[in-house]
Every structure is written in structure tokens, then in C-alpha cells.
C-alpha positions as CSV (number, residue, x, y, z in Angstrom):
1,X,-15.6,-10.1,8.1
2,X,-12.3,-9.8,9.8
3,X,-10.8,-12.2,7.0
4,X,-12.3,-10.2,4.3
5,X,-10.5,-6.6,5.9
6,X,-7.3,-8.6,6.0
7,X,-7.5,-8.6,1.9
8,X,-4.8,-6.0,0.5
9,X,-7.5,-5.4,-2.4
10,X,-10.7,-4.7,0.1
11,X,-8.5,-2.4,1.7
12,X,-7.0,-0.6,-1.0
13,X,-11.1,-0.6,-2.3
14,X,-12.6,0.5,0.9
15,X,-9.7,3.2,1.2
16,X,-10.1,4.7,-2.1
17,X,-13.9,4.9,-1.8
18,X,-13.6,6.8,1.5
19,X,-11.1,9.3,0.2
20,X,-13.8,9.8,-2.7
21,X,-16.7,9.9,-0.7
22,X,-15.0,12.7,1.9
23,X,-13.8,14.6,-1.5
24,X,-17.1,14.6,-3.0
25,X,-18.9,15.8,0.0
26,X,-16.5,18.4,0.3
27,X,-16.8,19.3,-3.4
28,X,-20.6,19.2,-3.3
29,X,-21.1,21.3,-0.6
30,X,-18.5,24.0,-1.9
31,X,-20.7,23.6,-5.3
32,X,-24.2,24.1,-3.3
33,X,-22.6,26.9,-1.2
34,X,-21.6,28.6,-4.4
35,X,-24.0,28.5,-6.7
36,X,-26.9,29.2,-3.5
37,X,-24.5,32.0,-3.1
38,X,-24.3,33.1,-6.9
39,X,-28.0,32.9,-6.9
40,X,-28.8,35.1,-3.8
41,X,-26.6,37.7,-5.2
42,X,-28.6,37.4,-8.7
43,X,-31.5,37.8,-6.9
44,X,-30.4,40.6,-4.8
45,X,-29.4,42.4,-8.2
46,X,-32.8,41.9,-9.7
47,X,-34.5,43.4,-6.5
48,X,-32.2,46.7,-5.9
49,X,-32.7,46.9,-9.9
50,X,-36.7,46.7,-9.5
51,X,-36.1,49.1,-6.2
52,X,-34.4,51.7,-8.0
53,X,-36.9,52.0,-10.8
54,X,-39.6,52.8,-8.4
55,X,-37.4,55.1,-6.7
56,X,-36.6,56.8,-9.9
57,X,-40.4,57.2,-10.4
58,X,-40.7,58.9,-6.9
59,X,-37.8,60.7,-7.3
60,X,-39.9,62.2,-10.5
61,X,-42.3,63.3,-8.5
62,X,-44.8,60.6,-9.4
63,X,-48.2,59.8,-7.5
64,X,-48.2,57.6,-5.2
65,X,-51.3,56.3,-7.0
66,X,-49.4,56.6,-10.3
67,X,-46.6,54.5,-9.5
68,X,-45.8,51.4,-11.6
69,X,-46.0,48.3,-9.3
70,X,-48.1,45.8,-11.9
71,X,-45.4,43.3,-11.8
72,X,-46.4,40.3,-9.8
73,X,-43.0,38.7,-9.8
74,X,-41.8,41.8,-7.7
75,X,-43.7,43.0,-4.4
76,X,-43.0,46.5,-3.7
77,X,-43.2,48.5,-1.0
78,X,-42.8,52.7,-0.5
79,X,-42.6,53.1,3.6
80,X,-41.8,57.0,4.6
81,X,-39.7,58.3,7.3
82,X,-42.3,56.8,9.9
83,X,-42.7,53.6,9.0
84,X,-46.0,54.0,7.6
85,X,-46.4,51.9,4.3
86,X,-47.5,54.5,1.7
87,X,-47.5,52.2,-1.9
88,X,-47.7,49.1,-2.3
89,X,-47.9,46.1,-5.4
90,X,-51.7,45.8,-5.5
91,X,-51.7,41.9,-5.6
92,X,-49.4,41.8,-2.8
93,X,-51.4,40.2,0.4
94,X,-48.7,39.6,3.3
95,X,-45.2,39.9,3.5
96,X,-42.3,39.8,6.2
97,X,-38.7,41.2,6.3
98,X,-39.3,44.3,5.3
99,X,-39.7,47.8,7.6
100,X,-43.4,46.8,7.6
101,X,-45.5,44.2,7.9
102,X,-48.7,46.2,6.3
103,X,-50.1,45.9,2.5
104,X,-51.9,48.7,2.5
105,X,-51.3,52.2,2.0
106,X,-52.5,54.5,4.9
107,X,-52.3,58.4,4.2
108,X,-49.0,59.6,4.9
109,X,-48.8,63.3,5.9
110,X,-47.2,65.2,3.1
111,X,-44.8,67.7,5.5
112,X,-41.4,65.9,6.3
113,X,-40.8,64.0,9.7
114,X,-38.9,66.4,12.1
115,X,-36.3,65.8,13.0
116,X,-35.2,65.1,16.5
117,X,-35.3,62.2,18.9
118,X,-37.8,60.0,17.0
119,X,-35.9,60.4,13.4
120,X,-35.6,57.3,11.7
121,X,-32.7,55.4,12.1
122,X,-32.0,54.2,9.2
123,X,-31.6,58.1,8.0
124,X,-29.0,58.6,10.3
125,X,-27.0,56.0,8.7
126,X,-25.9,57.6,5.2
127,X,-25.5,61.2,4.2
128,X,-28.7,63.8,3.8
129,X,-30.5,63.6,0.8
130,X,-31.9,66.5,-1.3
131,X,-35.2,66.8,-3.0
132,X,-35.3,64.0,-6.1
133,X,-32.1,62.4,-4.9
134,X,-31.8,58.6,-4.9
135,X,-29.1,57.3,-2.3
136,X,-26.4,56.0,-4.1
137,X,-25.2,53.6,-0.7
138,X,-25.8,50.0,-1.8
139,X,-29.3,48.7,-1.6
140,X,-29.7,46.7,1.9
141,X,-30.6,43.3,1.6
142,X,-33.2,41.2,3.2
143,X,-34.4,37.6,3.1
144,X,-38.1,37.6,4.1
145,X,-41.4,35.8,2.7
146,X,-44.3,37.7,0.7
147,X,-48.0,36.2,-0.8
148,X,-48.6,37.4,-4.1
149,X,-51.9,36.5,-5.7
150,X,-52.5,33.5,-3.6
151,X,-48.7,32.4,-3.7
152,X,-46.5,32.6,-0.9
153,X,-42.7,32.5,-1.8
154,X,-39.1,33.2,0.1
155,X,-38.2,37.0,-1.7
156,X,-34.8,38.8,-1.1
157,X,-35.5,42.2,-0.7
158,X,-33.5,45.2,-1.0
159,X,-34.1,49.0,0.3
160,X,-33.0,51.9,-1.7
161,X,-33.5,55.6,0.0
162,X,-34.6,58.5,-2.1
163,X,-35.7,61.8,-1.0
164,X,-39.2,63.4,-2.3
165,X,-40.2,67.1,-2.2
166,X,-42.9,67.3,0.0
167,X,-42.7,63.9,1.4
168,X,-39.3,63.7,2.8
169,X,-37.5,60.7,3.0
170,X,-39.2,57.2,1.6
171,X,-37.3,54.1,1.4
172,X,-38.3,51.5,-1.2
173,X,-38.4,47.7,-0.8
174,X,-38.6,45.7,-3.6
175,X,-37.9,41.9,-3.5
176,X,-37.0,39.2,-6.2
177,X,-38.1,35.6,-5.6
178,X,-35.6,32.6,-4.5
179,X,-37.7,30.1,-6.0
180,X,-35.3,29.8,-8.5
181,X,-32.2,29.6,-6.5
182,X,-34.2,27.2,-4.2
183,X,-35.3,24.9,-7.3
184,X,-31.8,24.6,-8.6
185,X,-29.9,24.3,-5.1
186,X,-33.2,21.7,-4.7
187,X,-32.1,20.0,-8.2
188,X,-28.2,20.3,-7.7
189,X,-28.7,18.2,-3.9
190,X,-31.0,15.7,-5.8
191,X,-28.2,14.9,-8.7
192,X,-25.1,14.9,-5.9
193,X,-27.6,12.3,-3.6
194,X,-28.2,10.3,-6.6
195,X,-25.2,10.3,-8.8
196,X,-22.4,10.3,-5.6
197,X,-23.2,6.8,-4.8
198,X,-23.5,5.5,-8.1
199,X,-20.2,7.1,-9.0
200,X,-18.3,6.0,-5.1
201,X,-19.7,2.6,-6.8
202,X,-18.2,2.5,-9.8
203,X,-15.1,4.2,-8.3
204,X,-15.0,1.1,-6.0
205,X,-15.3,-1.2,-8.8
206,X,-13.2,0.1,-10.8
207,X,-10.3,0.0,-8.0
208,X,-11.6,-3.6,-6.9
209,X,-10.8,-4.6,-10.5
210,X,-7.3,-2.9,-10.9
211,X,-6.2,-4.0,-7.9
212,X,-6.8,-7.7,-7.9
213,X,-5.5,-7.0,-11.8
214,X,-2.2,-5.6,-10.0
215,X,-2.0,-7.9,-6.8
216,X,-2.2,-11.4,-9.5
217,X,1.3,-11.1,-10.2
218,X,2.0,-11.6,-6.7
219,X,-1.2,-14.5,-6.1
220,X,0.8,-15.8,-8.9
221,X,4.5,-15.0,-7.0
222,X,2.9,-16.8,-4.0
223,X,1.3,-20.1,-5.5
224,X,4.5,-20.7,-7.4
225,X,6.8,-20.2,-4.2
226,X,3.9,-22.8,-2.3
227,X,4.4,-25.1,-5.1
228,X,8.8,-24.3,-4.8
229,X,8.0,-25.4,-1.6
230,X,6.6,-28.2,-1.2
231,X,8.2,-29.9,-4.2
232,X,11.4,-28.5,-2.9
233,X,12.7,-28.4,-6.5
234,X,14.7,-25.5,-6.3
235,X,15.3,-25.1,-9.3
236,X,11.9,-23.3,-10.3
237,X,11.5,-20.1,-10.9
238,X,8.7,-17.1,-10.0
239,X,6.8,-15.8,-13.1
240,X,8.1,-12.4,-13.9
241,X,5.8,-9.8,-15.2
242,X,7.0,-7.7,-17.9
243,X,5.4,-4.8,-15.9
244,X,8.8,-3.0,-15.0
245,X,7.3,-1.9,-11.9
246,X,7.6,-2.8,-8.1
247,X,5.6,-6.3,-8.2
248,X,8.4,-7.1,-11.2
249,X,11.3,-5.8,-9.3
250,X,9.6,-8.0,-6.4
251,X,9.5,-11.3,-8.5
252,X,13.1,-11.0,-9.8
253,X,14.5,-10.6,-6.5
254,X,12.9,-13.8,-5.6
255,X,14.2,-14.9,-8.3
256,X,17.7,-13.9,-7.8
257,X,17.0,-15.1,-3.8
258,X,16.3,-18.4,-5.1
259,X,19.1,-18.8,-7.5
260,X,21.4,-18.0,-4.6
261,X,19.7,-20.6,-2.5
262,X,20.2,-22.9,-4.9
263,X,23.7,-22.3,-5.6
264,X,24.2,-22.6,-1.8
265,X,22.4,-26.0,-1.0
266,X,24.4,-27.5,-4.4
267,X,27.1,-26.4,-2.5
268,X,26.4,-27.9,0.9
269,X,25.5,-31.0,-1.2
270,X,29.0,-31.2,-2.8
271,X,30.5,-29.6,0.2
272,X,29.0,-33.4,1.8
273,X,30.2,-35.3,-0.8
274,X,33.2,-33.9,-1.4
275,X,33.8,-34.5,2.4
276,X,32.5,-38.2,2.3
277,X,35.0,-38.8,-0.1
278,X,38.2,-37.0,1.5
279,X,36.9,-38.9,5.2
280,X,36.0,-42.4,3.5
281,X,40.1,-42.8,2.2
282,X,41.7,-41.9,5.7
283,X,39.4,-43.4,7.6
284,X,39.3,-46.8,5.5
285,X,43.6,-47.1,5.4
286,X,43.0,-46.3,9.0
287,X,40.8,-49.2,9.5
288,X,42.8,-51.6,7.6
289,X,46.1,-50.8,9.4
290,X,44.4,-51.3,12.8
291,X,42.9,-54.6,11.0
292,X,46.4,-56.0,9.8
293,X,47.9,-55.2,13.1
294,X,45.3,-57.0,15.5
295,X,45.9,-60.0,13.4
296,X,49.4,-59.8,12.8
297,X,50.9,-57.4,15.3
298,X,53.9,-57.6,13.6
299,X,53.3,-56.0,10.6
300,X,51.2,-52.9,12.1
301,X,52.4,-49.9,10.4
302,X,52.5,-47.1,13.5
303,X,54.0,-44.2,11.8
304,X,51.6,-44.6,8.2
305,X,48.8,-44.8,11.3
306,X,49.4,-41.7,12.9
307,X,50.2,-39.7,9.6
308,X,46.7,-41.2,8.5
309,X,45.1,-40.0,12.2
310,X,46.9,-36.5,11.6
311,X,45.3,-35.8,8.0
312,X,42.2,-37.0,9.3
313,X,42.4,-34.6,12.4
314,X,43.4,-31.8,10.5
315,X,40.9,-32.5,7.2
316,X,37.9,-32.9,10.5
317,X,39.6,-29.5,11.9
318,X,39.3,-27.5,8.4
319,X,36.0,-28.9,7.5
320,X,34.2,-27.7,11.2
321,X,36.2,-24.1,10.5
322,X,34.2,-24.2,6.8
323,X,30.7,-25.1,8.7
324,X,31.4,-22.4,11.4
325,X,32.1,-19.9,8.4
326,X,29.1,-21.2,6.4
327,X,27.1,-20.5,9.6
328,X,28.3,-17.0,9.3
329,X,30.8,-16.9,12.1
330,X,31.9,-13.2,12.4
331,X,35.3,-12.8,13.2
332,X,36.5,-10.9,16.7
333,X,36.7,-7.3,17.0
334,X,40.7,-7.5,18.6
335,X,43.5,-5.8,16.8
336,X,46.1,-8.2,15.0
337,X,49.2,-7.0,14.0
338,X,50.4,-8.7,10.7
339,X,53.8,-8.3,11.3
340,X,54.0,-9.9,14.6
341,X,51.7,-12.8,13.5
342,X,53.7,-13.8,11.1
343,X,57.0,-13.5,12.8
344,X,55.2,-15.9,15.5
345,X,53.9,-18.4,12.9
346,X,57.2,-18.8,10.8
347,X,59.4,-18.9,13.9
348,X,56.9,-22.5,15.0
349,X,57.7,-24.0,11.5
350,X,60.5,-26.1,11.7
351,X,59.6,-29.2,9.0
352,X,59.5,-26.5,6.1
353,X,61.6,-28.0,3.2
354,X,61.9,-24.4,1.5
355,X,63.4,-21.4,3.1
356,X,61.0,-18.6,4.2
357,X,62.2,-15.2,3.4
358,X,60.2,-12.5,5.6
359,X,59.5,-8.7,4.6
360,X,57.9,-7.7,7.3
361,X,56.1,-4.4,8.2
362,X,54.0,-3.5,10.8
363,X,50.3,-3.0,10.4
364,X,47.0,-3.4,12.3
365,X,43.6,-5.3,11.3
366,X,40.5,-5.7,12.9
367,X,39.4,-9.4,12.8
368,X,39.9,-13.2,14.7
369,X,43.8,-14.0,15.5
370,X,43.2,-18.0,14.9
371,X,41.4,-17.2,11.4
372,X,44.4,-14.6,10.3
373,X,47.0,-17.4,11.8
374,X,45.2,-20.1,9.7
375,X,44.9,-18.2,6.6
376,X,49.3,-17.5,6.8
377,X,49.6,-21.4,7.6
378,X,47.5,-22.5,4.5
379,X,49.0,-19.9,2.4
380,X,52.7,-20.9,3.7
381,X,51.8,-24.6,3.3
382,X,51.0,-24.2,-0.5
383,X,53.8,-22.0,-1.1
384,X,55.7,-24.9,0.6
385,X,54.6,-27.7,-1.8
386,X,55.1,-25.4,-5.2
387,X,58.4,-24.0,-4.1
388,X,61.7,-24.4,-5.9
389,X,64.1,-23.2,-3.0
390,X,62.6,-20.3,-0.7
391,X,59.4,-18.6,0.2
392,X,58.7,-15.0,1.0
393,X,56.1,-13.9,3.7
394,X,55.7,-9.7,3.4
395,X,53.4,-7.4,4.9
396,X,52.7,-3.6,4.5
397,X,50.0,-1.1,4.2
398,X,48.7,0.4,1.3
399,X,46.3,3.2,1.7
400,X,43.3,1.9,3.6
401,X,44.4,-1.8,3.7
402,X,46.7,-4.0,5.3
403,X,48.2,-6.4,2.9
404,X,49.9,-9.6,3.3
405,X,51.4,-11.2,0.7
406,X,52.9,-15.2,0.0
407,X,54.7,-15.7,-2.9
408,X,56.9,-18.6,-3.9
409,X,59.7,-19.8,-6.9
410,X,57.8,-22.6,-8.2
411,X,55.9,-22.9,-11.9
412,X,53.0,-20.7,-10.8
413,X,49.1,-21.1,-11.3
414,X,47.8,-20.7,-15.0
415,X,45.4,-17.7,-15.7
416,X,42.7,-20.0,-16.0
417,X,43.0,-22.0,-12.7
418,X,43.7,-19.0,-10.8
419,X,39.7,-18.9,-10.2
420,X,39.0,-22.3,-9.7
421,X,41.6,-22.5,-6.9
422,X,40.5,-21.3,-4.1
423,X,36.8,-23.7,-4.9
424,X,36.6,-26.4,-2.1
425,X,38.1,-29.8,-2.6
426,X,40.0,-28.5,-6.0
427,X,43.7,-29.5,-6.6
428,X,45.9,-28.7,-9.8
429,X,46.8,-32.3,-11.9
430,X,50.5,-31.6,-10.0
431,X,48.5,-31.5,-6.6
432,X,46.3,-34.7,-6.6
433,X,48.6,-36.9,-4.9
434,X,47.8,-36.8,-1.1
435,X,51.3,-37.3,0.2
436,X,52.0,-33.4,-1.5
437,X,48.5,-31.9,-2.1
438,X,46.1,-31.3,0.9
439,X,42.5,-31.8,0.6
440,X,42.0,-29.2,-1.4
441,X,40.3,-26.7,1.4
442,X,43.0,-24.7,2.6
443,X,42.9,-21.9,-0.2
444,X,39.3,-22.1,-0.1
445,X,39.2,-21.4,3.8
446,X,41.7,-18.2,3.2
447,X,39.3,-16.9,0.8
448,X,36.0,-17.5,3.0
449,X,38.0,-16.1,6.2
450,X,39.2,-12.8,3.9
451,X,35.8,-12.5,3.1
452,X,34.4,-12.5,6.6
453,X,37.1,-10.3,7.5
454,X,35.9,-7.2,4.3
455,X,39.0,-8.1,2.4
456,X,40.3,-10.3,-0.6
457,X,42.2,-13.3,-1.6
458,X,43.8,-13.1,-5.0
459,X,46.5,-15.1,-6.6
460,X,49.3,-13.3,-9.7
461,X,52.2,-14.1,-10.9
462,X,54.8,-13.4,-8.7
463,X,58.2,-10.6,-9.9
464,X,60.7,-13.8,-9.6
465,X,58.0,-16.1,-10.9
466,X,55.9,-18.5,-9.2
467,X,52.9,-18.0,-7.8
468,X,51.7,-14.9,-5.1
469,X,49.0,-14.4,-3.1
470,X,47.9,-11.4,-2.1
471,X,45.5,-10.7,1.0
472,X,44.4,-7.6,1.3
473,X,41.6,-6.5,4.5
474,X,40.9,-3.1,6.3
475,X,43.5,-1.8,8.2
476,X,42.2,-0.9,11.9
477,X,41.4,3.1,12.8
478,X,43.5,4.0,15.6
């Protein structure tokens, strides 16, 4: 049971059929209220109607034994001021909710009631009527119960008041039958108790289908990411339903999650390679130096040794800075300022074949010291290897941002390349040897460390020529 409430689609059906359910019974009973409503004010009409024709008779100075009360589907009666029942229907045999509970006429005394302490109370509620005047108040209702011919039925009843010469005040009761309202409120209950169930059914149907229509995209969604899964071929895709609706927007964000994915474990993979490949060269000349020299001591080559052990530290140092960054290493929250930085850097490079020119202007950024100083050093070094005779190192603010900018005299970097540059493990054809080109990660770890920092890493042609690099991040809030 509990598995089959944990279904989206019995929920969504159960939930829909409860809303229905509680709006139908509200609906139905407005409906029954209404229409037993509409009826006992029909049937109130038809009784005041009735009452008022007899009371127009009276009021004509008719007979009691002349009076017009024949109609079986109306049971009248004429009570005077003392309650005493005067006319009646003649097929009438018992009746309740009226002034009186008698069906026969007694003799009435034909001088008016007197009028004191005993006077009738229901006199005392309207205005004095004159001789042959019919109260124009509204009729009083009743509900009460009356036997007609051998049939006993629920009547509403309704009083009107006229005044007779000679016989004072009479009040008339005449009552129309509910049978009618009964039967349809009776009939109107039956339908609701019969057709409220068969419609909550097909209501529940109906939302059981559409739903599991709606939710197979996304059974679909699911047994394709199973099946991504467990063949780990990442290069599959989610159906896409050409819905344009949520379960759609759902499928191509998975989409678009798994195309990033992909693009990120093809880049761990060449990232590995790549890395296999820059380690295997060091580490193999490394091997064979150390080789020739146990065997013939000799000829051990100390200083190509230690410039082997250097690249291989620093290419072991730049590649655990790219796995801390891949990891998502967030920079610090200190305040750098650019200027300073640099001044410090430049002033520790003393092996630099070109001179470095500085322009340097205060500002402040937010972010890691040792990532900034590494992004200057990599920048500085490239400059370095492209340069004809000097290199300039300027910072400055513009606007919002801190820039820092490394430009150089050399040939520059084509429009195309200027892209594929900062890509790991990339060097330009006048790059590739190793003595002058790195490994072809130290533009690549600028632009990942700008990135982690909010800012940018772009290369343009530089005003004198050559190439220049342009890092621009957020400048701190003071």
C-alpha cells in the first residue's frame, strides 16, 4: 500500500478525486438546499393564493356553508377570533400546524369577540381591519401534515386575516402539498448518490490516464539515465519530448548536464594523458642520467639532472594547482593589492633575459595572494620567451575592476590561436621546444585562477605590437 501512495500518478489521482468529491458534495447540497427552497416558496405561493380566495369569498359575505372548499389538493380551514374552527374542506379528516387541530365546524357565535384580556393574539399583531377587508400583511407560513380522503401528506400552510361583518375577525388556513418538492428533492438526492460516484470514477480515470500519459516522458528520462549509467557511455542522450513544457525543459537540462559532464571527464582524460606524456620525458632523461652516471660516474651530467628535477618539480607543482582548481578550490577572502604584488614579484626575478618595464597603480582585489602571484609569474614568463627586448607589467582600475595587464615586443599571437592558448598542454609551433616553451599549462592556470577569482583572462594585440594580456577581476569594496 505504502509503495503504491509513493506513486506521483496515485497521488495526483487520489488528490484530484478528493478535491472533486468535496466540490460535488458542496455543489449538491447548495443544489438540494435551493431547489427544496424554490419549492417551499412555490408551495407557500400556491397556499396564500388558495387562502386569499376563500378569504375573498368571506370577505363577500358568503356562508359559511356556501363557501368553495371542493378542492382536495387544498385543505382549508376558516378559525374565528376564538380559535374555534368554523369551515372547513369537507374531505379533510386530520390535520396539524394550523391554529386548530379540529375538522369540524362547531357554531361560532355571530357577535364579535370583545375585546380585552383574552383577544387573540395574533390580532394584536397587524393593524384593525374593517368590515370586508382582507389583511394585506403577508400570509404566515406553516409546515404541518393534513389527511385528505384517506391520504396523509406534509402541506405548507399559510394564514391570511380578513374581517367579516357580523363575525369579526376570521383567519384562513389553506395549505399546498410538498409532495412535489419532496419527490423532486427525493429524485435530485437519488441522481447526485448515483451519478457522483460514477462521475469521481471517471474523473479518477481520466486523471490516472493523463498523468501516467504526462509522467512517461520522465519513466522514459529515468530508464535512459539507468541505462547512461550503467553502460557509463556518456555520450547518450535523454529523449526530449517536443512538449515545450516543464517535463521538456526537464529533459534538456539533463541533457545539457550531461554534455557538460562529458566535456569534463574528456577533459580529465586528456588532462591524464596529457600529463603522462609531459611526466614520462622528464622523468625517463632523469632516469637515464642517473643510469649513465652509476655506471660511469664520470660522465653524469649534474646540471642537465637538476634542470630535468626542476621542470619536473615545477610541471608536478602546476599540475596539483590544476587538480586543486578542478576540485573547485575557492580562492581566500584577503585583500591583494596589485600594485604591491607586482613590485614584489618583479623585484625576485633576477634570470629575466628581457627588461621589465612597470606601470604601476594601486588597486585592491579580493581573492588568494599565491594564485594572483602565480598568475603574474606565468604571464611574466611567457612574455619572457616572446620578447624582443623589454616587457611591461601595469595595473590600474577601471570602473568596477582591477586590471592587470602583461604585454611584450615580440611577433604576437594570431587571432585564431588567441583561443586555443590558454587550453592545457597547448604550445604555438615557435613554443614546442622544451628548453623555451613550458608545458603548456601556465596560461591555462591564469585563466582557471581568473575564473575562480569572477574575472577574465584575454589576450590582444598589444599598442607597440606583440602580444598583451589583460586580466581583469573585481576590485574589493572598501
Amino acid at each position: 500500500m505504502r509503495r503504491f501512495f509513493s506513486s506521483v500518478r496515485a497521488r495526483a489521482t487520489i488528490g484530484a478525486s478528493l478535491v472533486v468529491a468535496v466540490a460535488l458534495i458542496a455543489a449538491g447540497a447548495a443544489v438540494l438546499l435551493s431547489l427544496r427552497a424554490n419549492l417551499t416558496d412555490q408551495a407557500s405561493g400556491q397556499a396564500e393564493s388558495s387562502a386569499r380566495g376563500v378569504a375573498s369569498q368571506l370577505a363577500a359575505n358568503k356562508a359559511y356553508g356556501e363557501l368553495d372548499l371542493d378542492d382536495e389538493d387544498t385543505p382549508v380551514q376558516v378559525v374565528d377570533g376564538d380559535k374555534r374552527l368554523v369551515a372547513a374542506s369537507e374531505e379533510l379528516e386530520a390535520i396539524s400546524g394550523t391554529a386548530t387541530d379540529a375538522v369540524k365546524p362547531r357554531p361560532a357565535s355571530t357577535t364579535p369577540p370583545a375585546k380585552g384580556d383574552d383577544e387573540d393574539d395574533d390580532e394584536s399583531e397587524g393593524e384593525a381591519l374593517e368590515a370586508g377587508e382582507i389583511s394585506d400583511d403577508p400570509a404566515r407560513d406553516t409546515t404541518g401534515s393534513a389527511t385528505v380522503d384517506g391520504e396523509t401528506e406534509d402541506y405548507r400552510f399559510a394564514a391570511v386575516k380578513v374581517n367579516v361583518e357580523n363575525k369579526g375577525d376570521l383567519t384562513v388556513y389553506a395549505g399546498a402539498s410538498l409532495a412535489a418538492q419532496q419527490s423532486a428533492v427525493s429524485t435530485a438526492l437519488t441522481s447526485m448518490l448515483i451519478g457522483f460516484p460514477l462521475l469521481l470514477a471517471v474523473i479518477a480515470g481520466v486523471t490516472w490516464l493523463v498523468t501516467r500519459r504526462a509522467l512517461r516522458p520522465v519513466d522514459a528520462i529515468r530508464s535512459e539515465m539507468a541505462a547512461i549509467t550503467a553502460s557509463e557511455d556518456l555520450a547518450r542522450r535523454v529523449p526530449e519530448p517536443d512538449t515545450h513544457d516543464e517535463i521538456a525543459r526537464l529533459a534538456t537540462t539533463t541533457n545539457e548536464t550531461l554534455a557538460a559532464l562529458q566535456s569534463s571527464v574528456e577533459r580529465q582524460r586528456r588532462f591524464v594523458a596529457d600529463a603522462s606524456h609531459e611526466l614520462r620525458s622528464p622523468i625517463a632523461s632523469l632516469r637515464t642520467q642517473l643510469e649513465v652516471g652509476a655506471a660511469h660516474p664520470e660522465l653524469l651530467d649534474v646540471d642537465g639532472a637538476v634542470e630535468d628535477t626542476v621542470r619536473l618539480q615545477e610541471l608536478a607543482a602546476d599540475l596539483l594547482l590544476l587538480a586543486r582548481l578542478d576540485a573547485g578550490e575557492k580562492p581566500g577572502g584577503g585583500h591583494v593589492d596589485l600594485a604591491a604584488l607586482a613590485r614584489e614579484e618583479l623585484s625576485q626575478r633576477t634570470r629575466d633575459r628581457a627588461d621589465v618595464r612597470m606601470d604601476l597603480k594601486n588597486v585592491e582585489v579580493a581573492g588568494s595572494r599565491s594564485q594572483l602571484t602565480r598568475v603574474l609569474g606565468n604571464l611574466v614568463n611567457n612574455a619572457q620567451r616572446h620578447a624582443r627586448s623589454h616587457v611591461t607589467v601595469a595595473t590600474r582600475a577601471d570602473g568596477t575592476w582591477a586590471v592587470l595587464e602583461v604585454s611584450d615586443d615580440g611577433e604576437g599571437v594570431p587571432e585564431s590561436e588567441r583561443d586555443r592558448i590558454f587550453e592545457r598542454f597547448v604550445r604555438l609551433d615557435d613554443a614546442r621546444t622544451r628548453d623555451d616553451g613550458g608545458a603548456g599549462l601556465g596560461l591555462a592556470i591564469a585563466r582557471d585562477v581568473a575564473a575562480r577569482h569572477g574575472g577574465t583572462l584575454t589576450v590582444k594585440e598589444a599598442p607597440g605590437g606583440g602580444a598583451l594580456f589583460e586580466l581583469r577581476i573585481p576590485a574589493a569594496s572598501r
